[in-house]
N, C-alpha and C positions, 0 to 999 in steps of 0.2 A: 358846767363850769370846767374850766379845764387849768392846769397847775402843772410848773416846772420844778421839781426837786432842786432843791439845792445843795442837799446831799445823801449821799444813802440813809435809808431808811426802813428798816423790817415792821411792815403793817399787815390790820387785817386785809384779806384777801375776800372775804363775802359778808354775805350779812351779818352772819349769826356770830364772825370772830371763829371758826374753828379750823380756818385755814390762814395763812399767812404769805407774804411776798416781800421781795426788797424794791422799795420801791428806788431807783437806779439815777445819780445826781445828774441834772441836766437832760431827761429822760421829761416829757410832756404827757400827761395822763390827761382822760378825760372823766370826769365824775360827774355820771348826770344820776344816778341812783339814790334817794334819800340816804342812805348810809354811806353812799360815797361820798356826799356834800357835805356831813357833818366830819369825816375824818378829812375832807380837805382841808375845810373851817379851822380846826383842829390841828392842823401842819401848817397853814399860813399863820396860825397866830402861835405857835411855837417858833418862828422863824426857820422853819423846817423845808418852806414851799415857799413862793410866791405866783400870785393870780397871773394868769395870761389871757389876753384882751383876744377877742375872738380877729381872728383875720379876716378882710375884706378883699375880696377881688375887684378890680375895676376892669372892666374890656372897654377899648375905646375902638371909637367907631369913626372912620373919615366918610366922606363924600367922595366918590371919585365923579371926574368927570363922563358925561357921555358924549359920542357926537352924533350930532342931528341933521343926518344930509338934506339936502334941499331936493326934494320929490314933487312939489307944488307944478312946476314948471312942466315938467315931460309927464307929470298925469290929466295937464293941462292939453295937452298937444295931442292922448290917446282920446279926450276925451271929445275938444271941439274939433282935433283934425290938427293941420300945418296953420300957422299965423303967416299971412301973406305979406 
């Protein structure tokens, strides 16, 4: 889950709570840790945070053309000979 501050904020920093951090407004965190999912939970519903939708890349893809010379003819001519 990932989360945009909305404004400063001094949270825990690990599991256990015995370190801390500001977490910095407009700063995008990621919280994939059980404890960092429940202090997310926790600052989006304080109005603290709000959710950010994960981003998608799209790569687009054209066709280009090829060209396709005409070889039929003169592999014809190494093969039977001259055409009379």
């Amino acid at each position: 889950m990932k989360i945009k501050m909305k404004v400063n904020k001094i949270a825990t920093a690990n599991q256990n709570g015995s370190d801390t951090m500001t977490y910095v407004k407009d700063s995008v965190y990621d919280m994939n840790a059980p404890w960092q999912m429940k202090l997310a939970t926790n600052l989006i519903n304080n109005g603290l945070a709000e959710s950010v939708a994960n981003e998608t890349t799209k790569k687009v893809v054209t066709e280009m053309e090829t060209k396709v010379e005409k070889k039929s003819k003169s592999l014809l001519k190494k093969v039977f000979g001259k055409k009379k």
